[in-house]
C-alpha positions, -999 to +999 in steps of 0.1 A: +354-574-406+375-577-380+407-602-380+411-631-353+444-616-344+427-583-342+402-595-318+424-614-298+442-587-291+414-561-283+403-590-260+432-587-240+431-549-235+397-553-222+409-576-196+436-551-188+411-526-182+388-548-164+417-559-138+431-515-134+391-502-138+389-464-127+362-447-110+345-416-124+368-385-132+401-405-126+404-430-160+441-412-164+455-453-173+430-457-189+432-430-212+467-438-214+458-473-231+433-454-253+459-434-270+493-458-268+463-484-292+451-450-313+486-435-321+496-467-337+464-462-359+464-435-393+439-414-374+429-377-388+430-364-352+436-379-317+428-354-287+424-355-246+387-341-240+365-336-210+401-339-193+399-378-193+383-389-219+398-392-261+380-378-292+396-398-323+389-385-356+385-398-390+378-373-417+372-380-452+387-355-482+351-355-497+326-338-480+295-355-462+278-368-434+294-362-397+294-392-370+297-392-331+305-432-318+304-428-283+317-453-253+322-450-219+352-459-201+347-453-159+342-482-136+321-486-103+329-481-064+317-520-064+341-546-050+342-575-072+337-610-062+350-628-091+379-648-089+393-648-126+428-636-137+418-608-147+398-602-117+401-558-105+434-556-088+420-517-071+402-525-038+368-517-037+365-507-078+354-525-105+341-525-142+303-536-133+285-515-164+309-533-192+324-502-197+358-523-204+343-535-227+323-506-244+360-488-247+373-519-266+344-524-290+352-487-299+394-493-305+377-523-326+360-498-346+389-476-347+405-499-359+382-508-387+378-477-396+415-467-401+418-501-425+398-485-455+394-445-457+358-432-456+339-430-486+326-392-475+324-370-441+338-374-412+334-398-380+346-389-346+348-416-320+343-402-280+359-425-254+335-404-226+350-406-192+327-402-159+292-415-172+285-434-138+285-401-121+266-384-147+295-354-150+313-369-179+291-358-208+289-318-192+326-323-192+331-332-228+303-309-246+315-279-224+353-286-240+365-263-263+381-296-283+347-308-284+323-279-292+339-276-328+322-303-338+288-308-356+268-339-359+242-352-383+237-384-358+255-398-329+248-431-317+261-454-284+254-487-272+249-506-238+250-540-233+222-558-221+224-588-190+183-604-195+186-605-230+200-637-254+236-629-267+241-609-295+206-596-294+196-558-310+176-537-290+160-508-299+134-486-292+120-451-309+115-421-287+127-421-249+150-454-244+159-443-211+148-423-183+149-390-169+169-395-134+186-370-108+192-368-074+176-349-045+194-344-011+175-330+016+190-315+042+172-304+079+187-282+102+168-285+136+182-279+167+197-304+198+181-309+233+185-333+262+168-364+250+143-363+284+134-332+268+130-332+232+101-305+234+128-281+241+143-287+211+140-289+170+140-328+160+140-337+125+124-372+127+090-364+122+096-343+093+112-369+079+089-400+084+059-375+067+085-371+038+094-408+032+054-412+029+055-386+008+077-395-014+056-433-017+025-413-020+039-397-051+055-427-065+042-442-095+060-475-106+046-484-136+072-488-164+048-499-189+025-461-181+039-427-199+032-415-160+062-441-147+074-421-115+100-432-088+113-419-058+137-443-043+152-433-007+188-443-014+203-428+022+194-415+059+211-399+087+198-388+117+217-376+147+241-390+166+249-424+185+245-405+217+213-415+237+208-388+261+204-362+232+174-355+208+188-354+172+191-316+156+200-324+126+193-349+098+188-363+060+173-378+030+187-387+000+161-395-030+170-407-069+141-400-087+137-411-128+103-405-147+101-407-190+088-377-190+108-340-185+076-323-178+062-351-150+088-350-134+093-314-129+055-310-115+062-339-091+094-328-078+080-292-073+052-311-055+075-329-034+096-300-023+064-279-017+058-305+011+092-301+021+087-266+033+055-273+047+071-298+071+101-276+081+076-248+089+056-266+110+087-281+133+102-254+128+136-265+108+153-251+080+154-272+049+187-273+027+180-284-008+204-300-029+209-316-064+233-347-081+235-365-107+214-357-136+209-377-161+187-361-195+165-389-211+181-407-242+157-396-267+155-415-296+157-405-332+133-427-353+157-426-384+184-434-363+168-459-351+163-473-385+196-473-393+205-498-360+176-518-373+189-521-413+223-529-396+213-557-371+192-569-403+221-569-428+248-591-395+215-617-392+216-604-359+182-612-338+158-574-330+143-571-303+117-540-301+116-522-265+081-513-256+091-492-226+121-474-219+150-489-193+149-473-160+181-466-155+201-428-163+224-430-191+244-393-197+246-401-235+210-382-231+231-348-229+240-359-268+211-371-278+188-340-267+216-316-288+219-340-320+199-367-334+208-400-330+200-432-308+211-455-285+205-491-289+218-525-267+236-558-278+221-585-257+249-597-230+234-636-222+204-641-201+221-658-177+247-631-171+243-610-138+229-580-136+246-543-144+262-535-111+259-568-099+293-575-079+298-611-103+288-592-137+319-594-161+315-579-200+312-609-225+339-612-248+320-629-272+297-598-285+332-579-289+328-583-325+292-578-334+292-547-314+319-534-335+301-545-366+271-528-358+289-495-355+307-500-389+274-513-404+253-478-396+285-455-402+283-472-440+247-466-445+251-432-436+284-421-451 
């Protein structure tokens, strides 16, 4: 377990990274902490991977079982409004997701872990860079330092604002959704705006595909046919009155549980698309962001964060639908078994993203406990 000098001093990394938080792709001080913490550590293996991020390693000389830990380590565009201080010190960027804190409760286990030698296998811990944007999964499991690497599980965890502290959630199956991001793109053409007949205006192509879009939403979290479209940005010509608008755009995120339900409606949707263009005669440029593969639980995985919450007297809470946000760590879990599971962040705490949320220190330790926990059952 971990020492109160330990975590006092993995509490104040996190608020170091809370008050220099890095967007997406740029976590190069952040990284930088990772390792300066890690090379003081008896660690198999410490390597830079998916540019950003840090694989840590911890192999065993007997044979066995092999162990990806993940945590993510980008902040948000959000500017924070707390006034702490440790408050962000980088305009308009802040740790919103508890990312600062997900990188700390994996140096906890790192450190842990380099304290007694494992019994068997081998256990590699992935600080992921660039999960906000969805990219920094691709960029990790398309590195070379990555790709010689097998797992028998892998396992992250999120923590959870709504839910009492130190709660265990869990869920078999999908835990969270399927989500990308459509941008539409309609290339009319300009006229005087006495005359719009003379030219190609995009705005009632794009009221019929806003209706669209609602016509084909489904939000119902609690139905295995749960389908959103949310209309996330517009543009539409210029600030110029005397001219029709010859050019505009949509921007949709759309999230479903299901891989297949989602395809058939987004084909739907952009069969509609190129109905509309043809009819006012514009030319449609389609575009896709940000996709996030469903976190697909493993049902022995699963069991293994259930024994582990069990074995801490920690409090389970069983999910009976998945969350609706996109979590990358679905890249991992659709290549090797394993599961993702949350830790309860206070019910009281703002929301994800909220511009007030800050990661509780106090579930520092459990998290890190439950990570030892299954990686003991297992090796």
């Amino acid at each position: 377990m971990l020492q109160e000098n330990a975590l006092q001093s993995l509490v104040s990394i996190r608020k170091d990274l809370h008050a220099n938080p890095e967007v997406s792709g740029n976590e190069i001080r952040t990284q930088k902490v990772i390792f300066n913490y890690l090379n003081a550590l008896p660690i198999s293996e410490i390597k830079a991977v998916g540019e950003t991020g840090v694989l840590a390693c911890f192999q065993s000389e007997r044979n066995g079982p092999s162990i990806m830990i993940r945590g993510d380590i980008d902040a948000l565009p959000i500017q924070e409004i707390n006034t702490f201080q440790y408050a962000s010190t980088v305009k308009g960027v802040s740790h919103k997701c508890g990312h600062d804190g997900h990188t700390t409760i994996l140096l906890g286990l790192a450190k842990l872990l380099s304290e007694r030698p494992l019994p068997s296998g081998k256990v590699v811990l992935l600080f992921q860079p660039a999960e906000e944007d969805g990219m920094g999964a691709q960029a990790v499991v398309s590195d070379p330092v990555f790709q010689v690497h097998t797992f028998d599980f892998v396992f992250a965890l999120h923590n959870l604002p709504g839910y009492a502290m130190h709660t265990v959630v869990v869920k078999n199956h999908e835990f969270t959704a399927n989500v990308k991001s459509l941008i539409i793109k309609l290339h009319g053409k300009t006229s005087h705006a006495a005359e719009p007949e003379l030219g190609w205006n995009p705005s009632s192509a794009i009221s019929k595909i806003l209706l669209k879009a609602e016509e084909l939403t489904f939000n119902t979290p609690e139905s295995k046919d749960f389908f959103l479209i949310t209309p996330v940005f517009l543009n539409m010509g210029e600030l110029a009155y005397g001219i029709s608008a010859g050019y505009g755009e949509i921007h949709f995120t759309i999230r479903s549980w299901s891989t297949k339900l989602i395809d058939e409606k987004c084909d739907a949707l952009l069969q509609y698309v190129q109905e509309v263009c043809g009819l006012d005669k514009l030319k449609p440029d389609i575009s896709w962001t940000q996709v996030f593969q469903a976190n697909v639980n493993d049902p022995v995985a699963v069991n293994y964060v259930r024994k582990a919450a069990s074995l801490l007297n920690l409090d389970l809470h069983e999910r009976g639908y998945p969350f609706k946000w996109g979590e990358d760590f679905g890249l991992f879990t659709q290549r090797f078994p394993g599961a993702m599971f949350g830790i309860g962040a206070g019910e009281d705490t703002p929301a994800l993203h909220n511009p007030d949320y800050d990661f509780p220190d106090e579930i520092l330790a459990n998290s890190v406990h439950m990570f030892y926990n299954i990686i003991h059952q297992i090796v």
